[in-house]
C-alpha positions in Angstrom: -24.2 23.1 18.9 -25.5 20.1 17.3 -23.1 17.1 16.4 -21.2 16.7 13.2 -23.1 14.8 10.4 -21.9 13.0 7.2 -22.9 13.0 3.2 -21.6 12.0 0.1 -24.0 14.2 -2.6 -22.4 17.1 -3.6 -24.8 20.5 -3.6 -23.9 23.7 -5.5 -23.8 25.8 -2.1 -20.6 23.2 -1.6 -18.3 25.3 -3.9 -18.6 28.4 -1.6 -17.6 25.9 1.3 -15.2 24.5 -0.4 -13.6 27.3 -1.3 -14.0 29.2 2.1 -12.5 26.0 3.6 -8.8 25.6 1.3 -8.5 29.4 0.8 -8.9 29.7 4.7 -6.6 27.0 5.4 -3.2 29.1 4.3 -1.4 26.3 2.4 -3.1 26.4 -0.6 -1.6 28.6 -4.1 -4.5 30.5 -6.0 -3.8 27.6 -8.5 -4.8 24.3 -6.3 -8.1 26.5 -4.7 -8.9 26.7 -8.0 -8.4 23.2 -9.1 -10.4 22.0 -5.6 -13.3 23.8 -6.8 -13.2 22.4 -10.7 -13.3 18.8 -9.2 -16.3 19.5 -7.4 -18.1 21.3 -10.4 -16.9 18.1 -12.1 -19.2 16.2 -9.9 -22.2 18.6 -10.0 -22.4 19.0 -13.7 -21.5 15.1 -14.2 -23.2 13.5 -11.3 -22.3 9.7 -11.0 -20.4 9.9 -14.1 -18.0 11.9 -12.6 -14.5 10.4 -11.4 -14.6 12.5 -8.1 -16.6 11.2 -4.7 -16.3 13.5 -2.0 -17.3 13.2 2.0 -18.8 16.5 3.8 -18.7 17.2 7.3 -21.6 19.2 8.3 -22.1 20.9 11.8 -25.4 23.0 11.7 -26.0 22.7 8.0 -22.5 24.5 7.7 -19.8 22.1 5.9 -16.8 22.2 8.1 -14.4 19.4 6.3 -14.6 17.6 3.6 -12.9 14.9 1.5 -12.5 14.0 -2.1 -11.3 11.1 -3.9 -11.7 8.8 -6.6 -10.2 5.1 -8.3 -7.5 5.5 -10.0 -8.3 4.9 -13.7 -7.4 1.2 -15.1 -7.0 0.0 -11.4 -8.7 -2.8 -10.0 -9.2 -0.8 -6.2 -6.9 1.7 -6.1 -7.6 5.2 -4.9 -6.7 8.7 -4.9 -7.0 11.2 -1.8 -7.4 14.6 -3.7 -8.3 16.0 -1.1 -9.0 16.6 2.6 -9.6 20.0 4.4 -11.4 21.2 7.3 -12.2 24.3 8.4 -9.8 26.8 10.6 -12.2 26.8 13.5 -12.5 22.6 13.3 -8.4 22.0 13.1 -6.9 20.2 16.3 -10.3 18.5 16.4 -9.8 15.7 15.5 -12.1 15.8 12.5 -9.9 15.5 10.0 -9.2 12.1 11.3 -12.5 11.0 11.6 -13.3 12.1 7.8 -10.4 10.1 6.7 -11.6 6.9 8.8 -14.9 7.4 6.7 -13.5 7.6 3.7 -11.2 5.0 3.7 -14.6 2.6 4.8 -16.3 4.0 2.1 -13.3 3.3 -0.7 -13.5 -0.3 1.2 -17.4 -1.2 0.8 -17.1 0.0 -3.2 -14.6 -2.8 -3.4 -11.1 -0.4 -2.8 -7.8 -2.1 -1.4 -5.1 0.7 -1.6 -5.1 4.7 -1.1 -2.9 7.2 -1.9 -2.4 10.6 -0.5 0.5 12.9 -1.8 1.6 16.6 0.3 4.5 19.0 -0.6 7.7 18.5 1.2 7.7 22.2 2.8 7.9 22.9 5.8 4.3 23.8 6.1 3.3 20.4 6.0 5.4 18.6 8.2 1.9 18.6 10.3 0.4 17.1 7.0 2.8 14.7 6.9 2.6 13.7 10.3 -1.0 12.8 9.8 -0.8 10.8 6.9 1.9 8.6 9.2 -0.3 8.7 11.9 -3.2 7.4 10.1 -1.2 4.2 9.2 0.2 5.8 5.7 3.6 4.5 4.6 5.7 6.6 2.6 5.7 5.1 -1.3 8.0 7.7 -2.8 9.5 11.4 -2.6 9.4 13.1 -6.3 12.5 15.0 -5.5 11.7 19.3 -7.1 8.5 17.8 -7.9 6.0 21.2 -7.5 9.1 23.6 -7.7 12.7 23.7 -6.9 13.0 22.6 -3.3 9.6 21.6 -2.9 9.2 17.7 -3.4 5.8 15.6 -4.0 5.4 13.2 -0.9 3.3 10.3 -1.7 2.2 8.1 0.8 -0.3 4.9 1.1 -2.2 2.9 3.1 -3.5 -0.5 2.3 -7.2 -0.8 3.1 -8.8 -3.7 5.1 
């Protein structure tokens, strides 16, 4: 098995990844797989114009994680975290870490000071949260019945350096 290797351009056999990886991963509503695959058509058919950057994880050619973010419109370096995923066979890995190190130093060499990553307060993502904290995220702000009633919008940040 060959080591896992990192780019930022988008290809079209992506989507298929992309969606293999957030349908597989069991947290996701038919609604949100949906919207992860519209962002990255959004960068395919748009290129550089597009709002959405995303990071790829690749072992064998296969995409096993990936990230996607973006500055936040009429900042001056602040960044959403859309999205980061890795595949079910890659979970535990530690890769998920690693692809969030390298985005955060990629949001940091375009000029980026501040990113924020939001999860659902359900019980499902108690791991999700964890991560975010243990990555050095603070908790900004709970959206109480944000997505539905009982489940909150969690939004946490981390101040880049």
């Amino acid at each position: 098995m060959k080591s896992i290797t990192y780019r930022q351009n988008i290809e079209p056999a992506d989507l298929g990844a992309i969606l293999n990886i957030v349908q597989g991963s069991g947290f996701f509503s038919a609604a949100e797989v949906e919207l992860a695959c519209e962002l990255a058509t959004d960068r395919l058919e748009h290129g550089e114009q597009s709002s959405y950057q995303f990071l790829f994880a690749e072992n064998d050619e296969q995409v096993v994680g990936y990230t996607c973010y973006g500055l936040v419109p009429a900042t001056a370096g602040s960044y959403d975290l859309y999205w980061i995923a890795v595949s079910e066979t890659r979970r535990g890995c530690g890769l998920g870490k690693i692809l969030l190190q390298k985005t955060e130093e990629l949001i940091v060499n375009a000029g980026g000071m501040q990113l924020y990553a939001e999860t659902s307060s359900r019980s499902q993502y108690t791991s999700t949260q964890r991560f975010y904290e243990n990555g050095g995220y603070i908790l900004e702000a709970v959206l109480k019945d944000f997505y539905a009633q009982g489940d909150s919008k969690i939004i946490y940040s981390k101040v880049l350096k």
